[in-house]
N, CA and C atoms as a LAMMPS dump frame, in Angstrom:
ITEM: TIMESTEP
0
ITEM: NUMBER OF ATOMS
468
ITEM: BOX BOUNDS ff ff ff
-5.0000000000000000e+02 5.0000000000000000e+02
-5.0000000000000000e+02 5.0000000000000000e+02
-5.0000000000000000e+02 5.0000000000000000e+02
ITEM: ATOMS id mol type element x y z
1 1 1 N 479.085 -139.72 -37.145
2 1 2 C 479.627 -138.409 -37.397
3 1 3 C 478.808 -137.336 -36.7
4 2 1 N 477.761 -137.609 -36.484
5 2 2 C 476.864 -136.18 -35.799
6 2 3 C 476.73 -136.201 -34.386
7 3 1 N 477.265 -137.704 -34.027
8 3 2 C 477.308 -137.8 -32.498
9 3 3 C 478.834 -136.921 -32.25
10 4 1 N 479.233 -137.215 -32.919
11 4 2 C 480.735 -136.379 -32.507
12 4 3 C 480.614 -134.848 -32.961
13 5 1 N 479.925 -134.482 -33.707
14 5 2 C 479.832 -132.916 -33.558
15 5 3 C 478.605 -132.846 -32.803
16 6 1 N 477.818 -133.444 -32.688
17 6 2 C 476.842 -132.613 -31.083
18 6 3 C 477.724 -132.666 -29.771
19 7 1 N 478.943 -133.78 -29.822
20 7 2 C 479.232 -133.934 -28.398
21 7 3 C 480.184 -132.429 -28.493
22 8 1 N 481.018 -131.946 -29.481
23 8 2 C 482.264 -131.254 -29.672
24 8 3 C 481.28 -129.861 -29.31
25 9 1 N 480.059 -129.773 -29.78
26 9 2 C 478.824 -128.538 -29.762
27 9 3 C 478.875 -128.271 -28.204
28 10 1 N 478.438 -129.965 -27.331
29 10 2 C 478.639 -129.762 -26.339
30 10 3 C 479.444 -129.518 -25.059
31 11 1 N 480.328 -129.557 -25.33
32 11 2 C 481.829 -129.333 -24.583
33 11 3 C 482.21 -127.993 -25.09
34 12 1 N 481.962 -127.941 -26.059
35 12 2 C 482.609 -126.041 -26.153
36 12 3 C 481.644 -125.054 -25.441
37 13 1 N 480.184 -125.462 -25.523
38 13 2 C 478.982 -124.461 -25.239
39 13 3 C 479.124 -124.604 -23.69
40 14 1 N 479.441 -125.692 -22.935
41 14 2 C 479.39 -125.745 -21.374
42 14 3 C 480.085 -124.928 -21.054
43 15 1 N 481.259 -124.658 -21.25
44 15 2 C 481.452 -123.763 -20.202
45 15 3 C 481.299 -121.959 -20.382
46 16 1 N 481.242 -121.99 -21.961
47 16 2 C 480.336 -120.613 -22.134
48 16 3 C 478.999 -120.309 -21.523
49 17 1 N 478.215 -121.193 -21.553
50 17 2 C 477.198 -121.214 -20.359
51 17 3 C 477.004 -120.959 -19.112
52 18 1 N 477.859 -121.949 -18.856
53 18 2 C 478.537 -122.171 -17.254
54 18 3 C 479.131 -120.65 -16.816
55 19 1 N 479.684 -120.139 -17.559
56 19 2 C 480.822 -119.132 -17.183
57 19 3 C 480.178 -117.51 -17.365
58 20 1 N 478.692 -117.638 -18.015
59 20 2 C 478.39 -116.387 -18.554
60 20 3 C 478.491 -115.195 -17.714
61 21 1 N 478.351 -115.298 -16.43
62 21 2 C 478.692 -114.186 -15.463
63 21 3 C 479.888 -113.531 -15.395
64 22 1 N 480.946 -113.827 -16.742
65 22 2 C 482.372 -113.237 -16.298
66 22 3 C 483.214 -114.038 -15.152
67 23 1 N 482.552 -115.013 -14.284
68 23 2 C 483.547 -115.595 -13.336
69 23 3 C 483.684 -116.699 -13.865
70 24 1 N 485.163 -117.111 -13.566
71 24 2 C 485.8 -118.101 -14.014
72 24 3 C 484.738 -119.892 -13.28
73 25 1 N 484.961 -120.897 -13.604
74 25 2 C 484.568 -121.971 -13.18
75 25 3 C 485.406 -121.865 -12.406
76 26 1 N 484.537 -122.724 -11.638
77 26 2 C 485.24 -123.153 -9.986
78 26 3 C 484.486 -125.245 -9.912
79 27 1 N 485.665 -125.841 -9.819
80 27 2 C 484.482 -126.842 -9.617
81 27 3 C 484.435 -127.51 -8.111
82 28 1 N 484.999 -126.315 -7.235
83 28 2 C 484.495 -127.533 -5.787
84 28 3 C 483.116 -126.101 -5.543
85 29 1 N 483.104 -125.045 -6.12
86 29 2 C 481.839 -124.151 -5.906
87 29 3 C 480.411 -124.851 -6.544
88 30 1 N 479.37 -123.66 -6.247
89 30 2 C 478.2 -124.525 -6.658
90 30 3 C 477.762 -123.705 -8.255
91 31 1 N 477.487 -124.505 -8.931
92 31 2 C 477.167 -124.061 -9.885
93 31 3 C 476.804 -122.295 -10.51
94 32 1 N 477.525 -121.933 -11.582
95 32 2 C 477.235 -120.279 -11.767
96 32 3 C 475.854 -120.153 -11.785
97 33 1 N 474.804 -120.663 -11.995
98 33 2 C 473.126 -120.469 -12.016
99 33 3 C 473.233 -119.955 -10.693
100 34 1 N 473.985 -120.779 -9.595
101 34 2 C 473.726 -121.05 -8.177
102 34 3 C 474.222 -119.784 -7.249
103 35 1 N 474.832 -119.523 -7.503
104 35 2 C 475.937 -118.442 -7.361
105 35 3 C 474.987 -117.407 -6.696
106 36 1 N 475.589 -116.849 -5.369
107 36 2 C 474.696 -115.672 -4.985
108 36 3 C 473.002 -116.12 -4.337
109 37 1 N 472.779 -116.908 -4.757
110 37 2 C 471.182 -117.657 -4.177
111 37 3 C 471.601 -118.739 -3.294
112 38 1 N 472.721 -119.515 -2.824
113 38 2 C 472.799 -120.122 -1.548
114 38 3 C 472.066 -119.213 -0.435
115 39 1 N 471.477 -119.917 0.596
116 39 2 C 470.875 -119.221 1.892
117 39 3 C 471.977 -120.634 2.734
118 40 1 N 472.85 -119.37 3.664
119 40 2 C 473.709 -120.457 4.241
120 40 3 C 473.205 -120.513 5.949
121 41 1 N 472.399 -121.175 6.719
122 41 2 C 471.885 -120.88 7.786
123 41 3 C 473.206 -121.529 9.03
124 42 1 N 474.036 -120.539 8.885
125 42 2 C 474.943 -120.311 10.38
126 42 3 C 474.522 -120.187 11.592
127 43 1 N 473.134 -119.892 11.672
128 43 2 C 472.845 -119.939 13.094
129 43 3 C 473.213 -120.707 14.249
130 44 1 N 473.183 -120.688 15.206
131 44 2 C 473.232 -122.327 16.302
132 44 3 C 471.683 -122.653 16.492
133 45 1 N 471.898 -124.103 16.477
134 45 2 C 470.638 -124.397 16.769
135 45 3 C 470.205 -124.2 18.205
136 46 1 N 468.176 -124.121 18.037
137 46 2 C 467.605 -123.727 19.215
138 46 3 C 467.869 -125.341 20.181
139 47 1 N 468.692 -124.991 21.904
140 47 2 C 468.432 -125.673 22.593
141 47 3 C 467.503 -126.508 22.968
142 48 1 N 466.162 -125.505 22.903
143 48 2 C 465.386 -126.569 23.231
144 48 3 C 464.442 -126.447 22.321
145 49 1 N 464.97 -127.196 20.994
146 49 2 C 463.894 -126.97 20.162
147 49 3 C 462.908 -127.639 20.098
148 50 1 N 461.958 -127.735 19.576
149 50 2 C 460.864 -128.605 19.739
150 50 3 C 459.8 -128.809 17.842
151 51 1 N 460.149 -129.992 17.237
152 51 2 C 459.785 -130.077 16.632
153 51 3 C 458.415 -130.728 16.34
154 52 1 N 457.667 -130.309 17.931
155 52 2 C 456.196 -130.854 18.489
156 52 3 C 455.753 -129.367 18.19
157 53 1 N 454.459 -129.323 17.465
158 53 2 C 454.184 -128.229 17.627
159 53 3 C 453.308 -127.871 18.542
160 54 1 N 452.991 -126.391 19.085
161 54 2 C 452.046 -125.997 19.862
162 54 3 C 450.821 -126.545 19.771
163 55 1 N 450.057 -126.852 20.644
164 55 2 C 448.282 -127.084 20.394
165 55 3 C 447.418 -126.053 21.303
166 56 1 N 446.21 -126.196 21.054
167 56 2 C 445.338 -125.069 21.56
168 56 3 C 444.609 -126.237 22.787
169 57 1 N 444.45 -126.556 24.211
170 57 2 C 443.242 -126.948 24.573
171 57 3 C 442.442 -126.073 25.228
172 58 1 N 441.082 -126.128 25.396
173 58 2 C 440.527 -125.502 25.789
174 58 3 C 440.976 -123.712 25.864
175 59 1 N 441.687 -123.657 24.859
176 59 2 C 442.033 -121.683 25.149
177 59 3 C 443.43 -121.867 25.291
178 60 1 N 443.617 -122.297 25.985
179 60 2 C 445.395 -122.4 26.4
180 60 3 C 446.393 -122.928 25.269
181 61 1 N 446.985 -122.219 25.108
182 61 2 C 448.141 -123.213 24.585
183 61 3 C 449.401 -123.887 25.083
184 62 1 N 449.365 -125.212 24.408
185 62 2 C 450.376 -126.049 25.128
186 62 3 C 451.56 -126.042 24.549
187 63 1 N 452.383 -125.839 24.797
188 63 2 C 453.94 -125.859 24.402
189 63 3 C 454.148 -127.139 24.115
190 64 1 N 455.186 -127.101 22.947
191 64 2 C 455.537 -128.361 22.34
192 64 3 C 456.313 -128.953 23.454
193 65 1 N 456.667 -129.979 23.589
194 65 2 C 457.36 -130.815 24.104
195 65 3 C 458.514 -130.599 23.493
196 66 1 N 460.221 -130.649 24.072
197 66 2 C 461.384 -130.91 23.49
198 66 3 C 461.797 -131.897 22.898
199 67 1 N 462.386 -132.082 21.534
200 67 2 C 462.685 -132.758 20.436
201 67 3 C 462.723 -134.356 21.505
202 68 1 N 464.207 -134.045 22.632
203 68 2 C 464.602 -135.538 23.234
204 68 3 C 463.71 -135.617 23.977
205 69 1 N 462.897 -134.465 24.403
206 69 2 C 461.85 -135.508 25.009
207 69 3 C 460.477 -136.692 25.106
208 70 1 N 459.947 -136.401 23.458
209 70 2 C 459.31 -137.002 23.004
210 70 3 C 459.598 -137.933 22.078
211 71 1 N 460.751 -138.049 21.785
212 71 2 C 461.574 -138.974 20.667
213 71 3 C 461.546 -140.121 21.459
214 72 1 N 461.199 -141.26 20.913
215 72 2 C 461.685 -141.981 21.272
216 72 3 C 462.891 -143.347 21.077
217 73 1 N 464.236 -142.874 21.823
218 73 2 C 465.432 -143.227 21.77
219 73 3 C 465.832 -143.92 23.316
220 74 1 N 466.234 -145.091 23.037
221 74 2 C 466.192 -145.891 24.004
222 74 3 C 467.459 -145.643 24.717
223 75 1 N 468.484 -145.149 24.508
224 75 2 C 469.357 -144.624 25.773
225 75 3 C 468.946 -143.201 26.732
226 76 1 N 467.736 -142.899 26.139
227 76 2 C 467.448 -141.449 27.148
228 76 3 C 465.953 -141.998 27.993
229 77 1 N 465.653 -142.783 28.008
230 77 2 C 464.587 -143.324 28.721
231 77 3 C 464.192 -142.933 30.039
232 78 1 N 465.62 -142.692 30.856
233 78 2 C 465.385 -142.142 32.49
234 78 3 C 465.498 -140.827 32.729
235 79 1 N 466.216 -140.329 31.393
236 79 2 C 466.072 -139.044 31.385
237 79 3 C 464.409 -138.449 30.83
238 80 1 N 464.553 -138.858 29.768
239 80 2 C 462.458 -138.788 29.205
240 80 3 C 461.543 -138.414 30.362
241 81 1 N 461.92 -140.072 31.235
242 81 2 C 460.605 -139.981 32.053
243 81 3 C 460.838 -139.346 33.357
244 82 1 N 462.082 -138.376 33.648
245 82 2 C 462.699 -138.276 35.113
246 82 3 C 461.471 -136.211 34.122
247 83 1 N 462.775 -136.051 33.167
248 83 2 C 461.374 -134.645 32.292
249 83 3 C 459.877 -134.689 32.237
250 84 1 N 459.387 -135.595 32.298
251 84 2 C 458.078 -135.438 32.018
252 84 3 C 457.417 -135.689 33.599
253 85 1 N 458.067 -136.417 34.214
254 85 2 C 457.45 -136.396 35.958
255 85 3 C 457.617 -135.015 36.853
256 86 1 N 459.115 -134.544 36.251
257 86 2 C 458.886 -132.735 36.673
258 86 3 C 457.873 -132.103 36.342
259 87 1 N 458.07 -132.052 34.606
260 87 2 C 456.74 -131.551 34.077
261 87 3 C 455.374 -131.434 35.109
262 88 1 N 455.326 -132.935 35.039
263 88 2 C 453.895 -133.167 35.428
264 88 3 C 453.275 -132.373 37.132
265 89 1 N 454.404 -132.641 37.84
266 89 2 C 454.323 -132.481 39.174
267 89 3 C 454.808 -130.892 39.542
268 90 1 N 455.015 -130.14 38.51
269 90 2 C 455.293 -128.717 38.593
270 90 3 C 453.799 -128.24 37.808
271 91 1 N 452.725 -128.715 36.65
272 91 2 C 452.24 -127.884 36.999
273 91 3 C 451.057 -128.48 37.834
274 92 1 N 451.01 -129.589 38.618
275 92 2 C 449.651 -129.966 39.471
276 92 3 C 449.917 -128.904 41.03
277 93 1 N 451.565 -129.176 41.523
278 93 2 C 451.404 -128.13 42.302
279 93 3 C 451.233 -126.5 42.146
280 94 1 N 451.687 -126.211 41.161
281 94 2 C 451.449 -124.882 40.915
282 94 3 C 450.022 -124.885 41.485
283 95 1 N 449.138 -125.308 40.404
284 95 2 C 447.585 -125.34 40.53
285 95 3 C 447.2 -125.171 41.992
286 96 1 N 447.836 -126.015 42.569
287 96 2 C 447.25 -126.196 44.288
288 96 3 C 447.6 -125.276 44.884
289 97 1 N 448.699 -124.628 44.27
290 97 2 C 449.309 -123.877 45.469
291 97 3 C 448.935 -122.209 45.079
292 98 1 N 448.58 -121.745 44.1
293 98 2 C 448.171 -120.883 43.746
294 98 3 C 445.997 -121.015 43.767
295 99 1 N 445.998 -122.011 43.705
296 99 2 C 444.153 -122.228 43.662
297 99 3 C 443.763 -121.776 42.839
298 100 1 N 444.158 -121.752 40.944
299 100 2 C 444.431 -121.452 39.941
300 100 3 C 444.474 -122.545 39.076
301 101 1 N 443.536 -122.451 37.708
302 101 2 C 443.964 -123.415 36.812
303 101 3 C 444.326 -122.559 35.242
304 102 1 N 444.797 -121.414 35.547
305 102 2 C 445.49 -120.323 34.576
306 102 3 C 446.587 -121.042 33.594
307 103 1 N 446.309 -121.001 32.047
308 103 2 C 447.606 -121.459 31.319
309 103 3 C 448.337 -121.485 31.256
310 104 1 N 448.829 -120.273 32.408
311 104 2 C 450.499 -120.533 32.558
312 104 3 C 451.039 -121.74 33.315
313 105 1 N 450.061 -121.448 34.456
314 105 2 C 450.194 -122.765 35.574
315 105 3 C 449.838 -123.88 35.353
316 106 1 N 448.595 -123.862 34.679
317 106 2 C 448.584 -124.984 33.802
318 106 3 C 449.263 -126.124 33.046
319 107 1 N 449.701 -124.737 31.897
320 107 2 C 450.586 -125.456 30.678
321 107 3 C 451.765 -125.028 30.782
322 108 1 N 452.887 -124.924 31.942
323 108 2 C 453.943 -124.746 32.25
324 108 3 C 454.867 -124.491 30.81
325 109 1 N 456.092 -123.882 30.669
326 109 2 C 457.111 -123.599 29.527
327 109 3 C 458.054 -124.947 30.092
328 110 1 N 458.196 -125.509 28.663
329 110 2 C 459.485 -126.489 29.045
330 110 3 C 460.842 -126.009 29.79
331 111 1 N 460.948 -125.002 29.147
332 111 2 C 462.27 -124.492 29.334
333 111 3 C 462.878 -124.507 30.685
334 112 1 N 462.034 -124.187 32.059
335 112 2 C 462.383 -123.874 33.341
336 112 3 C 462.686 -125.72 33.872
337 113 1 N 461.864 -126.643 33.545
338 113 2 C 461.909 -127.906 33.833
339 113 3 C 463.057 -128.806 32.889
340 114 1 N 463.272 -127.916 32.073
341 114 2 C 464.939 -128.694 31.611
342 114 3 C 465.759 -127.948 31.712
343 115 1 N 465.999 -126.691 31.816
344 115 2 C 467.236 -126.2 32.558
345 115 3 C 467.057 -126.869 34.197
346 116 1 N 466.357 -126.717 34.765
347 116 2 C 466.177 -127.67 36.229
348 116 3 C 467.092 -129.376 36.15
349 117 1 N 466.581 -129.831 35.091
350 117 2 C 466.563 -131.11 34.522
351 117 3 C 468.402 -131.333 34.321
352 118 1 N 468.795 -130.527 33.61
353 118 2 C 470.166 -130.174 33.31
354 118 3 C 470.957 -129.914 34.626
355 119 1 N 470.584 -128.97 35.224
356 119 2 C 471.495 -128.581 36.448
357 119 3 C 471.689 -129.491 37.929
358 120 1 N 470.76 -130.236 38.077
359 120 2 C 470.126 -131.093 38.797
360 120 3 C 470.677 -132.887 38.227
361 121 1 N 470.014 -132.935 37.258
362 121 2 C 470.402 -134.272 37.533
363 121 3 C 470.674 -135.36 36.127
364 122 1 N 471.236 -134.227 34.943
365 122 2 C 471.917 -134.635 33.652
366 122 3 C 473.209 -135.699 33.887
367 123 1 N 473.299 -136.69 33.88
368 123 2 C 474.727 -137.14 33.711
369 123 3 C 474.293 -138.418 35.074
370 124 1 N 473.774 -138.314 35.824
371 124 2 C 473.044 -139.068 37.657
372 124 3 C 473.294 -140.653 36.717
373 125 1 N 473.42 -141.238 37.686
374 125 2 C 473.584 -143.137 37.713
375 125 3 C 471.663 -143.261 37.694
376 126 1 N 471.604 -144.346 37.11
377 126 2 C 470.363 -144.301 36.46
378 126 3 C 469.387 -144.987 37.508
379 127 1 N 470.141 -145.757 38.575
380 127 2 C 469.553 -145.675 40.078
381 127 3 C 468.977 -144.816 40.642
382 128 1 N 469.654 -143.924 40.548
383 128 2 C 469.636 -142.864 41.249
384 128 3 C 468.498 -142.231 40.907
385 129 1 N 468.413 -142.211 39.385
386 129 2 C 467.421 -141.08 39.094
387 129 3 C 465.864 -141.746 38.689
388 130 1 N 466.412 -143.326 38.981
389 130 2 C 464.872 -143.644 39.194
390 130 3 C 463.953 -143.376 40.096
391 131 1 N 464.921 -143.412 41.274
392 131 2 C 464.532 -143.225 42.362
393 131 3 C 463.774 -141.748 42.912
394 132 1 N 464.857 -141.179 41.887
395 132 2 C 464.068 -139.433 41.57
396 132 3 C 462.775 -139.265 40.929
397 133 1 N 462.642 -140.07 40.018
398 133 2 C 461.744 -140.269 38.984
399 133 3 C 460.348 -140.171 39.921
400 134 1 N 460.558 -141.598 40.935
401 134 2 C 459.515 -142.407 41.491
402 134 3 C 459.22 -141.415 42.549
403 135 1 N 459.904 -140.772 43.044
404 135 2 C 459.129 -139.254 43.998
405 135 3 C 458.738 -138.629 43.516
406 136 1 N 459.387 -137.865 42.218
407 136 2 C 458.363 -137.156 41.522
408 136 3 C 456.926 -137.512 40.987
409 137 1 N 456.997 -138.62 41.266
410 137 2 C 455.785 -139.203 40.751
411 137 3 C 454.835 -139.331 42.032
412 138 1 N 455.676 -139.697 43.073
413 138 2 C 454.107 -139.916 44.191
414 138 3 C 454.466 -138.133 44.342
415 139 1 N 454.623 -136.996 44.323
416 139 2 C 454.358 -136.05 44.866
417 139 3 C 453.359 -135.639 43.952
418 140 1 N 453.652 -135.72 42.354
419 140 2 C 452.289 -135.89 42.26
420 140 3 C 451.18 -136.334 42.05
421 141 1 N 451.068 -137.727 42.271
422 141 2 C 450.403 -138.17 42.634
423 141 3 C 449.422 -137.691 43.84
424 142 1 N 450.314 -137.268 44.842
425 142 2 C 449.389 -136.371 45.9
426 142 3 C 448.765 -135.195 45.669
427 143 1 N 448.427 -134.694 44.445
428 143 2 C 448.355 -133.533 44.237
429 143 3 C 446.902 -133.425 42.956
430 144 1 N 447.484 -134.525 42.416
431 144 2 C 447.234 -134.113 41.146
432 144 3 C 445.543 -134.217 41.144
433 145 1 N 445.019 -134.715 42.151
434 145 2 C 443.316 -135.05 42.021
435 145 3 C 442.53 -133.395 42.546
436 146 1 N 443.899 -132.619 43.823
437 146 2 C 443.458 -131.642 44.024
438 146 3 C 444.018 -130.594 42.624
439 147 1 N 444.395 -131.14 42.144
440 147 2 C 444.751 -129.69 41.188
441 147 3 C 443.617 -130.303 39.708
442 148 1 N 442.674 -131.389 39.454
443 148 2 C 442.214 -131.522 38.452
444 148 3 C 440.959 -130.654 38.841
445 149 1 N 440.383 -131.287 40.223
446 149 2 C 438.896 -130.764 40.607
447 149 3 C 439.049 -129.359 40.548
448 150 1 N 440.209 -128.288 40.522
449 150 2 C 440.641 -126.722 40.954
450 150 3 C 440.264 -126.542 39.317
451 151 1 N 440.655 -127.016 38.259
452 151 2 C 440.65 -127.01 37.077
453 151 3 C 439.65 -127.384 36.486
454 152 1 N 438.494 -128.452 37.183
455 152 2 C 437.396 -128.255 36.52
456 152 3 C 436.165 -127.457 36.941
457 153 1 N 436.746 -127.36 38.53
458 153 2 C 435.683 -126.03 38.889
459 153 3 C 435.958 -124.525 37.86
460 154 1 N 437.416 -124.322 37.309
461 154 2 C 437.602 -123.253 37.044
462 154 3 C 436.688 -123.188 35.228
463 155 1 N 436.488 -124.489 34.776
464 155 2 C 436.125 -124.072 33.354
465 155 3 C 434.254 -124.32 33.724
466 156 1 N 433.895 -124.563 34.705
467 156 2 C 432.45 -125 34.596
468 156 3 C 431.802 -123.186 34.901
């Protein structure tokens, strides 16, 4: 008998509860507590977001890396490493070619090397862009010993 008047207690009091704001129940809405305190984030997400965060070396800071580019997901593999050989070989020549080991030139912004990345050679036969890959890599390779010694003369 008292289970059935606590339950009858409880079914009448819910939705006086529920409802105390004057608005009617709604049940595909979110709860009346809830009401007005949703934060609904409509934004678009950031392109190139990067859920790497910044680091400090030596003074400089390094820009995160982009989400796909450090993830590792095995259908973007030639894309990964075709991004990170730009990367690499944009900022060793900078260095050389400016005679500069400055953080900008340094620690290059992703952003210019994947919009590059995108316009250039998003969507390429995966031949193809190995082959891209593997130049970007000996160019810098040619470079990169003159742009370390430019960089450690510059912090000594």
């Amino acid at each position: 008998m008292i289970h059935i008047t606590l339950a009858t207690a409880l079914i009448l009091a819910t939705p006086l509860s529920a409802g105390s704001e004057g608005t009617p129940l709604n049940p595909s809405g979110p709860p009346a507590a809830m009401r007005g305190t949703l934060d609904l984030d409509l934004s678009l997400p950031d392109l190139f977001g990067s859920s790497e965060p910044d680091r400090e070396i030596n003074g400089c800071i390094v820009p995160g890396r982009p989400d796909w580019v450090w993830q590792m997901d095995p259908t973007t593999t030639n894309e990964r490493a075709l991004a990170n050989a730009m990367y690499q070989h944009r900022w060793s020549a900078a260095v050389v070619e400016n005679q500069d080991c400055g953080c900008a030139l340094r620690y290059p912004d992703w952003h210019e090397v994947i919009e590059e990345f995108q316009s250039n050679y998003d969507g390429m036969d995966p031949q193809e862009m190995f082959k891209i890959i593997m130049a970007y890599r000996s160019k810098f390779h040619q470079v990169v010993s003159r742009a370390d010694s430019i960089c450690s003369e510059k912090t000594q």
